[in-house]
Structure formats: structure tokens, C-alpha cells
N, C-alpha and C positions, 0 to 999 in steps of 0.2 A: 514201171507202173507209178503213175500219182497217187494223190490222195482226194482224188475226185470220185464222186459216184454216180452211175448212170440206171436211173430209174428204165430198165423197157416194159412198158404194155402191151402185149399184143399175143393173140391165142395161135399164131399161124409157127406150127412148132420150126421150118424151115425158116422161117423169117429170122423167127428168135435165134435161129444158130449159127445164122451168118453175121447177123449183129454180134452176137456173144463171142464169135471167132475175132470178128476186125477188131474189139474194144476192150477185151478182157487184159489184153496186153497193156494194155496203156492204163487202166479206170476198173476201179471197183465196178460189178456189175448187179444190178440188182432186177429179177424178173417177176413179173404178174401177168396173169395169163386172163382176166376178168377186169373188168373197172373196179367192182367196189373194192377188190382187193388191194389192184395199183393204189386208190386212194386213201387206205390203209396205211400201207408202205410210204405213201408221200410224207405221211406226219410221222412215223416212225426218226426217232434221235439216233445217228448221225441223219436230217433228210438227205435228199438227193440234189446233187449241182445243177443238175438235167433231166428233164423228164424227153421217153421218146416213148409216141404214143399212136396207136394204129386210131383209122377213123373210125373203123368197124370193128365191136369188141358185143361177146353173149350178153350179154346183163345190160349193159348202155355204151350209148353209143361216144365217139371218143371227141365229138362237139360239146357232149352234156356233160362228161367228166372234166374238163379241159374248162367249162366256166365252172363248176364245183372249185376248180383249186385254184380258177382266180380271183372266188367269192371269199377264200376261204384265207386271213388275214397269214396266217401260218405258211399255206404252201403257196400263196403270188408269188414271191419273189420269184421261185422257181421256172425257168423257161422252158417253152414244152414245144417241142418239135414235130408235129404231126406227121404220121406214115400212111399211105395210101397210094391203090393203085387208081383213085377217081383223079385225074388230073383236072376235072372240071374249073375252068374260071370261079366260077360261082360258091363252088363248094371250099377251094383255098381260101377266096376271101374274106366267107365267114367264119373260117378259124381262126384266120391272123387277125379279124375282129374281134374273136372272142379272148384274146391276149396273148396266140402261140407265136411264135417267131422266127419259124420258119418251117417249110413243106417238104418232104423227099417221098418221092414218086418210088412204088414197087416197081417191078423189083428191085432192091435197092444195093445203089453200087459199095463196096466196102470203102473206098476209097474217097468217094463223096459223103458217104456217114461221117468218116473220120474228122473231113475236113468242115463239114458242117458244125461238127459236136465240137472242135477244137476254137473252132472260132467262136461260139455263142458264149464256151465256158469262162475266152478269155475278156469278150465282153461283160459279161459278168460278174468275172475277179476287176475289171475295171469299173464297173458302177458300181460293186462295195467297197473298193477304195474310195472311190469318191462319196460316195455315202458316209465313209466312217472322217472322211477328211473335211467334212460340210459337218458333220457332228462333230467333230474337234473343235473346228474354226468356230463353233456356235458357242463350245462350251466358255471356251478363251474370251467371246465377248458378253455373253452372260457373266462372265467372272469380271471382267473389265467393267462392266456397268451397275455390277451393283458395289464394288469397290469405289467410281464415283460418284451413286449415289450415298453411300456410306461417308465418303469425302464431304459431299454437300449438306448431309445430313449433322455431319461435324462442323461445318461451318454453320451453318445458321443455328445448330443448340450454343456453340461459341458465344456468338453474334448476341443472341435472345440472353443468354445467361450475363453480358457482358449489362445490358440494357438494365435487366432485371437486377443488377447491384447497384444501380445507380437508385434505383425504386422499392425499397425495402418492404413495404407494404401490401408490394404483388404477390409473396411468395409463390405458390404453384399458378401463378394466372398464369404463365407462359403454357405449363402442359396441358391445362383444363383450356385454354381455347385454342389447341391446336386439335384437342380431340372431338370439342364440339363441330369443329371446323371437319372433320375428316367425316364426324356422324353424319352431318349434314351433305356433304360434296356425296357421299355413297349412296344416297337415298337420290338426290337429283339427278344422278348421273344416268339412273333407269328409268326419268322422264323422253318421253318421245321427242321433245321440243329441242333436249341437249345430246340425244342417241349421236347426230350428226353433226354438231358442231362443237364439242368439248371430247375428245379422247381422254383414257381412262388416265396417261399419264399427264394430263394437263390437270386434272382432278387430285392426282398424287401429290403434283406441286403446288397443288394449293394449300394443302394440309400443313404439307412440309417446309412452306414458307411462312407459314402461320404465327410461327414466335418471332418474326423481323416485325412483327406491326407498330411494335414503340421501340424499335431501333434507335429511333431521332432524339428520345427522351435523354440520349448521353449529352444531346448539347442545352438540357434545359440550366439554368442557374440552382443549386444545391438547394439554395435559400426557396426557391420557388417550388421543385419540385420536393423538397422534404419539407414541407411546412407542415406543421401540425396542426390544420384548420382550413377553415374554408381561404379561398384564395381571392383577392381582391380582383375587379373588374381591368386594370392594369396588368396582375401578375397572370389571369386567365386568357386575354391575347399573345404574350408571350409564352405560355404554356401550349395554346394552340399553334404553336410554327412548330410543334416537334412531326407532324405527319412530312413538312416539307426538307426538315433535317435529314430525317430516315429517310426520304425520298432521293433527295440531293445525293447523299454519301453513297447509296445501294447503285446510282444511276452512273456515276462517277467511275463505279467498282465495278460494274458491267462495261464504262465505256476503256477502262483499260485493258482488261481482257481481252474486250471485243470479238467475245462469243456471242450469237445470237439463239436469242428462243432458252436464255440462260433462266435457273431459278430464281436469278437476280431481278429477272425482270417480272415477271410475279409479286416478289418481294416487296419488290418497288411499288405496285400498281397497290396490295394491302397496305402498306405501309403509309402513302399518302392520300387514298381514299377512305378509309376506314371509319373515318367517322364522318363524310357527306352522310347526307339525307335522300330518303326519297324523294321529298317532297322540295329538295332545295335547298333547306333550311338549314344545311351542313356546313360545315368547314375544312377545308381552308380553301376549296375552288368554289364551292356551292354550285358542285353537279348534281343534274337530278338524274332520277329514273335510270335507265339501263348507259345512260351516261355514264354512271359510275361504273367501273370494273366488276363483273362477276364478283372475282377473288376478293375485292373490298365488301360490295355486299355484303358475301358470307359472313367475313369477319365481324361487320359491325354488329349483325346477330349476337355473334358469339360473346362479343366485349363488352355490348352492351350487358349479357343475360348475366360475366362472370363480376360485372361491376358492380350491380345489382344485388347478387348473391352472397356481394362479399363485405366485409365488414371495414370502415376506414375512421380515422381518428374523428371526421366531422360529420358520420353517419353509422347508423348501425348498419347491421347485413338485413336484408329482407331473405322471408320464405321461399323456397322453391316454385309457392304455388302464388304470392303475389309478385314475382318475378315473370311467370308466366303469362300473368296477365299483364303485364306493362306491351311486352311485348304484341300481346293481341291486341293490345290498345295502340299500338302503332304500327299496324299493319297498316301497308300505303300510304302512311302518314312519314315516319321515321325509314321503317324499313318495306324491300322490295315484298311485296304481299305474296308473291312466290316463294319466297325462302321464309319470309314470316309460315307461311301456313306449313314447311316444311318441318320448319323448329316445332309448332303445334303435336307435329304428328309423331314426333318421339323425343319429346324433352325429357320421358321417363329417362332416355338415355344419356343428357344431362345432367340430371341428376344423378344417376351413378357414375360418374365422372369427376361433380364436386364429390363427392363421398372418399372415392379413390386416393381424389389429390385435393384433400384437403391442406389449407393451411396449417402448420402447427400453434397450439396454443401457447401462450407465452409460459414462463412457469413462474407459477405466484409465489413462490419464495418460501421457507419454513412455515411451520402455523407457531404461530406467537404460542410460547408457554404461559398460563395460565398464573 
């Protein structure tokens, strides 16, 4: 005997004991003499490997019980074999539509029982092998892929941190505009416009490539980019070649690889677009409108707001709420007036972002004794 169980249905007491005869040898057997009862017994722990189920049962009938347990999330899996002495065309068909899986005609032979119930059981132990082996193989690369997103996620806080010591004055700008960046990509992503053309993990990689945007700044001169003051109309053309630095290096670093659809290329696309304009008026290609990259778009939003926000030896910080309005002042002007109006619509979220990742304060030193 295995360790299989065999549900039968059926009220016809001679049916039941010739069944019970051929299968009791080989299979747990288990009986119900009514539907609601069989369907009882279906969800009952250990369930049944196999259901066999007459067509015609007191209470209901064994079509209506037979869709009951393939509605029913619990006993689908279960295969159910219909009994009956209707050989009707018509009447087989609509059971094997309604999800049984095979038919055996009254009276029924012990022999053809056997070999029916023997084969569906081992079909069965073969589609939960394969079930459990498709759940395996998934888990393996659900593990494998957020282990390289974890990798890439390592590289570009590398990358952005590497940038970021070169520019002493950004402190937390690297994580406050990658979370503005994420605020914003999660908000447009449930625009109808982008439902079909931007997938959720194309949006991911936006975010995530969000701290490369002054990558290039490693190749600006010390003197220039650490200057303690405004910067002359010489040293600010040469400050602006850092969008094509980051560019160059990230393009460079993808072309050795030569992965394609990498986050490098992302990276790249913020990194040299970032500060175009809508209107043109940008640098260093002076692309307009949807010319510019998405991913740049966003960013410039975002760099603009934490530039704005934040305090620099040759400027103070402005407010969160006259920051806010810069930005509505350049709507379609500076920035894409889609993403402008996006930023409108939850800059509260912004703001608790500088708050989060605030820069630290310097420390003023002892108080002078008196």
C-alpha cells in the first residue's frame, strides 16, 4: 500500500465496494456517500491525491460538485475522475470542461479503475515535481538578481561617494536627490502616458542611478571645484565639461563590459543630461524638450530643488517654500512642465527628505570663557 489517498463519491453501495475491493490494496481509501459531504472530506488535512466522483449523487449533482472544488483554491489541484453510467458525448465533455480528467463508464471494470487512478496519480507526482522545481529555479533567480542588484547598488553608492569627496560641500546631496528622484519616478509611473512605455524596473533604475549625476566632477581641477567663492566666467566653462566627464567614463565602462540595457547606461544618459533645459538654454548639448532623457529630466528637478535648499560658501540656503517656487517659475521654461507639476504635487515629500538627510552642522568650537 502507498501513501496516496483516494477520495470516492458515490451513493451506489455496490459501486462503492468494488472500488474499495480493487484500491484499498494499493491506497488509502476514503468514502462519501453525498456531495456536500465528499466536499468536506476534500479540504479535510492529509486531502486526497484523487478524487472519483459519480455524476449522479442525492444533494448535487457530481458536475456542480466537481466545479465547487475547481473554484475552490484549496482542492483544484486535485484530479477528479468522473463515474457514470451516461456515456453521453455531451455529457463527458462538460465534465472534462469543468476540470475533471478523465471518465470511467458503469459498470466499472477493477482493472481499468486501477490503471486509470495509477496513471493520473503519477501525473500528478509529476506536475508537483515540476511545480516545486519551477519554484526552486525561481527562488535561485530571485536570489541571483537581487544579489546583482545589490552588486550595482554597491557600485554606484561607490561611485557617488567617490564623487562626493572630491566636493566637500555636498554632504548628503548624493541621498537627498536620489530620494527625490525615486519620490517623483513613483508618482509618474501611475501616469497613463508612461503605464506603456517605462516598466516599473526602468523607474527603479532611475532612482538607483541617481548618485552618478556628478560622477565627472572627479575630473574637475581642485582649485576650481573647491573654490571658496563664486567662480569666474573661465573657471565655469570648465566646470561645466563635468556632465561630459561622467558621461565619457560611465559610456566607456559599459562599453567594456558590453552588457546591454546596463544601469550604466542610465547613469550615463543623468549624468550628461542633467543640467539641459527645457527650453534649450542648458548645457553641455543644449537639448530641449523630451530630447533630453527622462532620467536627466527628473534629475534636474531634483538638483536643482537640493541646490537651492542648500547652503554654499557664495550663497545662503533658501526656504523650502521659496525653493518651491523657483521651480514653479520654471516650469517649461528650465524644466519638463510634466515633472515640474509632478514635483508641485508632493514636494511636502521633499521636504521631509532634507530634514532626514540633513547636512551636519559644522561645530563652532568651545564658547570663549568670559
Amino acid at each position: 500500500m502507498t501513501n496516496k489517498t483516494i477520495l470516492l463519491i458515490d451513493d451506489d453501495s455496490a459501486v462503492l465496494g468494488v472500488l474499495r475491493d480493487c484500491l484499498r490494496p494499493h491506497y488509502q481509501v476514503r468514502i462519501a456517500t453525498e456531495g456536500h459531504e465528499g466536499l468536506k472530506m476534500a479540504r479535510l488535512s492529509p486531502q486526497p491525491d484523487l478524487i472519483l466522483l459519480d455524476v449522479r449523487l442525492p444533494d448535487l449533482s457530481g458536475h456542480e460538485l466537481c466545479a465547487r472544488l475547481k473554484n475552490d483554491r484549496l482542492t483544484a489541484p486535485i484530479p477528479v475522475i468522473f463515474l457514470s453510467s451516461d456515456s453521453d458525448v455531451s455529457q463527458v465533455t462538460h465534465g472534462l470542461e469543468l476540470g475533471a480528467v478523465d471518465y470511467v463508464t458503469k459498470p466499472v471494470a477493477p482493472s481499468i479503475v486501477r490503471a486509470r487512478v495509477q496513471t493520473h496519480l503519477r501525473l500528478r507526482d509529476q506536475s508537483l515535481n515540476l511545480e516545486a522545481l519551477v519554484e526552486e529555479r525561481t527562488r535561485d533567480l530571485q536570489a541571483r538578481t537581487a544579489e546583482l542588484l545589490q552588486s550595482q547598488e554597491l557600485a554606484i553608492v561607490a561611485l557617488g561617494s567617490l564623487a562626493e569627496t572630491r566636493d566637500h560641500e555636498t554632504g548628503n546631496h548624493v541621498r537627498r536627490t536620489q530620494g527625490y528622484v525615486e519620490v517623483m519616478a513613483r508618482r509618474l509611473a501611475r501616469l497613463p502616458c508612461y503605464r506603456s512605455t517605462v516598466s516599473s524596473q526602468q523607474w527603479a533604475m532611475m532612482w538607483r542611478s541617481a548618485p552618478l549625476h556628478d560622477l565627472g566632477k572627479v575630473g574637475i581641477p581642485d582649485h576650481i571645484l573647491l573654490k571658496p567663492g563664486k567662480l569666474t566666467a573661465e573657471e565655469i566653462l570648465i566646470m561645466q565639461k563635468h556632465p561630459k566627464i561622467g558621461h565619457d567614463a560611465l559610456r566607456s565602462a559599459e562599453s567594456r563590459t558590453q552588457v546591454e540595457d546596463s544601469f550604466l547606461d542610465v547613469a550615463a544618459q543623468i549624468a550628461y543630461g542633467h543640467h539641459e533645459r527645457w527650453d534649450g538654454g542648458g548645457y553641455p548639448q543644449g537639448l530641449a524638450e523630451e530630447a533630453i532623457p527622462l532620467p536627466a529630466r527628473l534629475m534636474a528637478v531634483a538638483d536643482v530643488y537640493d541646490a537651492l535648499i542648500s547652503k554654499r560658501v557664495y550663497k545662503p540656503a533658501m526656504t523650502h517654500t521659496e525653493a518651491v517656487e523657483i521651480i514653479r517659475e520654471g516650469r517649461a521654461r528650465h524644466f519638463d512642465p510634466q515633472i515640474a507639476d509632478c514635483f508641485l504635487d508632493c514636494h511636502e515629500e521633499f521636504h521631509t527628505i532634507t530634514q532626514r538627510f540633513a547636512d551636519p552642522q559644522p561645530d563652532p568650537g568651545p564658547t570663549p570663557t568670559p
